[in-house]
N, C-alpha and C positions, 0 to 999 in steps of 0.2 A: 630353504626351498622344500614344496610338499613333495612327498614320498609318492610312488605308480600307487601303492595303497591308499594312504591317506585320499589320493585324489578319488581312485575309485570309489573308497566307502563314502565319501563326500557326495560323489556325482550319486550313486544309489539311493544315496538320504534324501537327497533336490528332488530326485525323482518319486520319492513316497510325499510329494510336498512341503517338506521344512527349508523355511528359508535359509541360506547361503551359510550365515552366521552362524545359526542351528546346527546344521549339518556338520559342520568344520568342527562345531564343540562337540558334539556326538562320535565323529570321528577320533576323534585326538579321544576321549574317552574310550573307545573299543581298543584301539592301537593300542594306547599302555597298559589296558589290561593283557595283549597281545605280547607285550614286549616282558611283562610283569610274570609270564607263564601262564596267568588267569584265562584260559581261553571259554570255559562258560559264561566268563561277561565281556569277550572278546568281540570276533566281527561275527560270529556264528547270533549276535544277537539284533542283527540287521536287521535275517530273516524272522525272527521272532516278533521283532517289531511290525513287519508286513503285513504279521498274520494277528494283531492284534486288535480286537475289538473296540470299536470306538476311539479311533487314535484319532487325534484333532493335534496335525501338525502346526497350525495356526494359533491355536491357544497359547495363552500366557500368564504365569502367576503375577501374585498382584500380594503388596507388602497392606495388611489391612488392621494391624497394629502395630504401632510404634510407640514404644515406651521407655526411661531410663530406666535400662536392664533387660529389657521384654521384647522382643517383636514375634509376632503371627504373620505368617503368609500361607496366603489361600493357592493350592496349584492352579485351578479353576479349569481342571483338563487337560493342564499341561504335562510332559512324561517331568518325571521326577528326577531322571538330569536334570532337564532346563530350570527346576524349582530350585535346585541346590545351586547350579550354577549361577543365577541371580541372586543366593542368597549368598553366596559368599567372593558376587563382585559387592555386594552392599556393605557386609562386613570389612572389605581391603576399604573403601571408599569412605566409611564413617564407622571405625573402631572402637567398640565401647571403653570408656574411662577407666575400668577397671573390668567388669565383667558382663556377661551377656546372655539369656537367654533364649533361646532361637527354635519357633514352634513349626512344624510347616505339616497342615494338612492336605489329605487328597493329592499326597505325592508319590507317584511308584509310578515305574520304577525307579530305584534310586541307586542303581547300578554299585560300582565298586568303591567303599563309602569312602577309603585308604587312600582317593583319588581327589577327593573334595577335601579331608584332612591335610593331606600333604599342598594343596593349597591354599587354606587359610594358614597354614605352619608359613609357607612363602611371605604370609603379610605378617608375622610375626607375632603371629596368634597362637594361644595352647589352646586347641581344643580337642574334646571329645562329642562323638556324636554318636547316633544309634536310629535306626529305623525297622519297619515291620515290612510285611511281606504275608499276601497269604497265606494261612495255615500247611505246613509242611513237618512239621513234626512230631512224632505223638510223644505219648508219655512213654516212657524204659520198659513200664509194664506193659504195653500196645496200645489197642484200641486206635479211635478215631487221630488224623489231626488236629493238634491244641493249636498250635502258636507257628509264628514263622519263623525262620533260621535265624531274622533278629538279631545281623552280625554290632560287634561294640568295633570303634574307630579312637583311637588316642596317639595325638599328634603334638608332638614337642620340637620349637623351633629351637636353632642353635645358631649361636654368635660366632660360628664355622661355616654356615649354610648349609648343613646336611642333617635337616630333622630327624626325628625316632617317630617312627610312623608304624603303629600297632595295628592289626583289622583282622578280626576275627569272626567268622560266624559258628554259629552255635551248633551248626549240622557236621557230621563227619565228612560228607560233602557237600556243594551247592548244585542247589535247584539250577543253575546255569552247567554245572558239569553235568546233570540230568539235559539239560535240553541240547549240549554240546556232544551229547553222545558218548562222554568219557564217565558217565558212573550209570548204575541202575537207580530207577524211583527207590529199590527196596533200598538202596544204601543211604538216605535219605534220612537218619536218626542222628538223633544227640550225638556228640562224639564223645569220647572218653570210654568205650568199651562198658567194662562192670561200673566205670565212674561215672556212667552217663547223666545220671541224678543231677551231678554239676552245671552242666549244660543244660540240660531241659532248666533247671531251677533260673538259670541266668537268662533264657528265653522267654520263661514266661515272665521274670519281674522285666525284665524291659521292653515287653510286649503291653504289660499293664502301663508299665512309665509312661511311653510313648500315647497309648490307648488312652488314658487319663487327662493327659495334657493335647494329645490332635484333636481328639473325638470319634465318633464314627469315620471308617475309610483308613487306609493306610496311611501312614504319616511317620514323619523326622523329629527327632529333639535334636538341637546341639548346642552346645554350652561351647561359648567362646571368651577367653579371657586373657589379659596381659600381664607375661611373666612377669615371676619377681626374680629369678633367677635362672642361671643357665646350667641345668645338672648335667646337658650331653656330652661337652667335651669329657669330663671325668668318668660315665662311662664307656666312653669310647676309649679312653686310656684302659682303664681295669679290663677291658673286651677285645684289645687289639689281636687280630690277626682273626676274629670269628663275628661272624652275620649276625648285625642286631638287626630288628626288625623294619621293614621299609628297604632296608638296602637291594639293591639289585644283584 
C-alpha cells in the first residue's frame, strides 16, 4: 500500500503533467533516495523539477539501435529517469547472451545511478554505468568548470538476493546537496583533499567515455552483462558484521 508520501509526491508530479505511471516511477525514485539518506536527489528535487526549463512531461525515449551487444537510445526530451527506466525494463525483458553495451543520449537528469544499478542487479545482471552532468568541477588548480561530478555505479547480483551496489560521484559533494541546501556551491570539488587529482582524473575520463560514445548533450553508458560467478556471498563472509556498499 503507497505511503501519505509516496502519494503526495505522486499527486505533485500528475500535477507538473507526467502521467500516473511517470509519476509513481519518479516517486519511488525520490523516496529511496530519501530513505537511502541521499536527500539532494530526494523530494527536494520535485521542486527543481518545476523550475526546469523546457520540461516536456509527455516525451518519451525511443530505443533507435539495436544490435548484438549494442543498443542506442535517443531521450528525445524525456527527463533521464524515464530514459534509464526504460532502458533497463528492456534489459530485464531481453538480456543480452552474454554481454551488452548500452548508449543513451540527451539523457539528464539521471538522478541516483545506485538506483537503476540495483535494479538491473534484481534481473540478474552485473553492471556498471556512468553518466555526465553539467560542468560542476574544476581542476584542484581552480579556474573554470571542466567536467561534471560523473558519478561511476557498479552492481553485483548475488545467489542470496542482496547485491553489492557501489555509487560514487566524483565531487566531495553533490550538486543535489547544493540544491538541497545541505552543502555550499564552493564545496563543490573533487573529493580526496590533497588527492583530489584522483577524482578530477576519473571525471574527466569518464566525461570523455561517455562524451565519445553519447555525442553532444548529456548522456549514460552502461555495460550490462551475465555473471560467470557469484563472489558476494564470500565477501559477505570475510566482511561480516560491517557495511559494504549498497547496504542500508
Amino acid at each position: 500500500m503507497a505511503t501519505e508520501a509516496e502519494h503526495g509526491a505522486a499527486a505533485r508530479l500528475e500535477a507538473m503533467g507526467f502521467s500516473t505511471r511517470d509519476a509513481a516511477l519518479l516517486a519511488d525514485h525520490f523516496l529511496d533516495a530519501e530513505r537511502r539518506g541521499k536527500l539532494g536527489h530526494g523530494l527536494a528535487r520535485i521542486d527543481w523539477l518545476a523550475g526546469l526549463a523546457g520540461l516536456d512531461p509527455r516525451a518519451r525515449p525511443s530505443l533507435v539501435v539495436d544490435e548484438p551487444g549494442y543498443q542506442r537510445w535517443d531521450g528525445n526530451g524525456a527527463l533521464g529517469y524515464l530514459t534509464l527506466a526504460a532502458i533497463c525494463d528492456a534489459q530485464a525483458a531481453d538480456p543480452p547472451s552474454r554481454a551488452r553495451v548500452v548508449v543513451a543520449s540527451r539523457c539528464f537528469p539521471t538522478g541516483v545511478l545506485g538506483y537503476w544499478a540495483r535494479r538491473l542487479a534484481a534481473s540478474g545482471l552485473v553492471v556498471a554505468m556512468t553518466a555526465t552532468s553539467p560542468p560542476r568541477l574544476r581542476h584542484p588548480d581552480g579556474g573554470e568548470a571542466l567536467v561534471g561530478t560523473n558519478p561511476l555505479a557498479i552492481a553485483i547480483p548475488s545467489s542470496e538476493g542482496h547485491a553489492v551496489v557501489s555509487d560514487v560521484s566524483m565531487g566531495q559533494v553533490t550538486h543535489g546537496d547544493v540544491l538541497a541546501g545541505l552543502a555550499r556551491a564552493e564545496d563543490l570539488v573533487p573529493f580526496g583533499g590533497e588527492q583530489a587529482h584522483k577524482a578530477f582524473a576519473l571525471a574527466v575520463g569518464l566525461q570523455l567515455f561517455v562524451d565519445a560514445l553519447a555525442g553532444e548533450g548529456y548522456g549514460a553508458v552502461l555495460v550490462v552483462a551475465q555473471p560467470a560467478a557469484d563472489p558476494v556471498p564470500e565477501l559477505r563472509r570475510l566482511a561480516a558484521g560491517m557495511r559494504l556498499p549498497g547496504d542500508h
